[in-house]
C-alpha positions as a Markdown table, in Angstrom:
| # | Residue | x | y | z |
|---|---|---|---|---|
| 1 | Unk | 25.7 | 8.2 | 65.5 |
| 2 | Unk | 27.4 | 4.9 | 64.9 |
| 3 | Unk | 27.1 | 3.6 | 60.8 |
| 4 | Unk | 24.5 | 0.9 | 60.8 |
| 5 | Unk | 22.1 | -0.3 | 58.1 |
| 6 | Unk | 19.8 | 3.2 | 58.8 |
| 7 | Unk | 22.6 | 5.5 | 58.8 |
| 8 | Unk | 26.4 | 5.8 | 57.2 |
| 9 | Unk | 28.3 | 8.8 | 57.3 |
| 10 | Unk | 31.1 | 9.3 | 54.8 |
| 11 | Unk | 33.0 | 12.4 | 56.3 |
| 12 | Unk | 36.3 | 11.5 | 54.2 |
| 13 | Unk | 34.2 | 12.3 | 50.9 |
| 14 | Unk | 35.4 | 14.9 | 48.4 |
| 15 | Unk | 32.1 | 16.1 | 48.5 |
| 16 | Unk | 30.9 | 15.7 | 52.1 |
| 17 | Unk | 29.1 | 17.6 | 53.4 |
| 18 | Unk | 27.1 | 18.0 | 49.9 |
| 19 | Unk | 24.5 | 20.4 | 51.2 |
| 20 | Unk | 24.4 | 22.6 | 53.7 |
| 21 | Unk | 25.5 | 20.5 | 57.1 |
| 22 | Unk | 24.2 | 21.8 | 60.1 |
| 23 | Unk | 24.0 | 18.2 | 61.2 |
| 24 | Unk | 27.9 | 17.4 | 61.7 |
| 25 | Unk | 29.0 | 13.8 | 62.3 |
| 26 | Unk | 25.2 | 13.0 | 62.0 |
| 27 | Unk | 24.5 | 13.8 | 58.5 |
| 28 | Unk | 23.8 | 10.7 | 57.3 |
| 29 | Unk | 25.3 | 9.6 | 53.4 |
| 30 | Unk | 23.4 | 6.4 | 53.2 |
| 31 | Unk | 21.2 | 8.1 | 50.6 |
| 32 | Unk | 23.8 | 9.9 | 48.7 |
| 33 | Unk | 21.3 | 10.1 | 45.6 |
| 34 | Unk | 17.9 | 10.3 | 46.9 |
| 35 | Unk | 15.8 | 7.7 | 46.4 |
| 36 | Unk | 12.6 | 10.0 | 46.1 |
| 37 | Unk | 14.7 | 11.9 | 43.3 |
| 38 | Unk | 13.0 | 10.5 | 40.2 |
| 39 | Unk | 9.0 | 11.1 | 42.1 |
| 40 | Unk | 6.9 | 14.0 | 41.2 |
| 41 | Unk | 5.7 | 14.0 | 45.0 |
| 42 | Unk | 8.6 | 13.5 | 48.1 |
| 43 | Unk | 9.1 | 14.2 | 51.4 |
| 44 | Unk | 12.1 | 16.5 | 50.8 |
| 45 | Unk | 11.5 | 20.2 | 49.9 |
| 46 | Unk | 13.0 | 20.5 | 46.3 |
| 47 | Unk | 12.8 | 23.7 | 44.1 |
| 48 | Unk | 12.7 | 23.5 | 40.1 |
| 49 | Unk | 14.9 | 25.2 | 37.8 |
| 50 | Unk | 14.1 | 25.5 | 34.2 |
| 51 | Unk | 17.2 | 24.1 | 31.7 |
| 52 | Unk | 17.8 | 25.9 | 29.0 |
| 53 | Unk | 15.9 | 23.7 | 26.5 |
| 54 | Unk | 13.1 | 24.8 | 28.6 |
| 55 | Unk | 12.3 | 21.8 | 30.6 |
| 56 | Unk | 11.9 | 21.6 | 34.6 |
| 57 | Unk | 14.7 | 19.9 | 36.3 |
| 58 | Unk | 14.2 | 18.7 | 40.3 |
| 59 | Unk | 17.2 | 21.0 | 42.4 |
| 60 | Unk | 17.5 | 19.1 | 45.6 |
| 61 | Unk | 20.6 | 21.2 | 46.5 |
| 62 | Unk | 18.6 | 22.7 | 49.5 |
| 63 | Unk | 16.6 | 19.4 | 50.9 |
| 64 | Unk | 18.4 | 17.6 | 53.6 |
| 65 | Unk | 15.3 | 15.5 | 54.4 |
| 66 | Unk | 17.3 | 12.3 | 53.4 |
| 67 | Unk | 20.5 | 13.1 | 55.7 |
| 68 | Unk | 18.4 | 13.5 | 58.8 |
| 69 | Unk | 19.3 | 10.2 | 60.7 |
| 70 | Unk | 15.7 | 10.2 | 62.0 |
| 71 | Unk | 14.6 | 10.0 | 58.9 |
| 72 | Unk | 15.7 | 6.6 | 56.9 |
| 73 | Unk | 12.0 | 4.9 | 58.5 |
| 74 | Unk | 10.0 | 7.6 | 57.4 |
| 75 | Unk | 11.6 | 7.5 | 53.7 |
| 76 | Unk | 11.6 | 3.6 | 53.8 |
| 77 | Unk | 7.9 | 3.8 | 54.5 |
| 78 | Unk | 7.3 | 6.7 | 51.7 |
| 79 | Unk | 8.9 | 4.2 | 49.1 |
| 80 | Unk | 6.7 | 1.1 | 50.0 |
| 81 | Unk | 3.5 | 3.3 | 49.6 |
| 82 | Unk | 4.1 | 4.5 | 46.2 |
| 83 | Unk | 5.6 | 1.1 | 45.6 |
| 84 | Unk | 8.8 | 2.1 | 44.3 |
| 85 | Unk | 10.6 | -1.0 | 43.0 |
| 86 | Unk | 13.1 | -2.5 | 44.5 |
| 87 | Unk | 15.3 | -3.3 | 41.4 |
């Protein structure tokens, strides 16, 4: 895919791919944090892990839902629904 406004791909990263990349020169970086991170409810598929102080912590280690080209509408979309601010 060519970078655009919907998709960026950073392959020269010291981190890239971050998760596991089954989607090559299309995994797309443009949300390198997730902007769904800080919601109860997403679209990804995120796991919790309990810190040692006890509380839950959100592991998005294993959701590429955000680095799915196709994807950027959908999440886009999600945001403006919830009404997520923009600032």
């Amino acid at each position: 895919m060519t970078n655009s406004s919907k998709f960026f791909c950073n392959s020269a990263c010291e981190y890239f791919p971050c998760h596991d990349n089954n989607l090559g020169e299309d995994f797309n970086c443009l949300f390198c944090f997730c902007p769904m991170y800080r919601m109860e409810e997403c679209l990804g598929n995120p796991t919790y892990i309990k810190s040692k102080s006890g509380q839950m912590i959100k592991d998005c280690s294993a959701c590429s839902f955000p680095h799915v080209p196709g994807n950027y509408d959908k999440i886009m979309e999600y945001l403006n629904d919830n009404k997520v601010s923009k600032g």
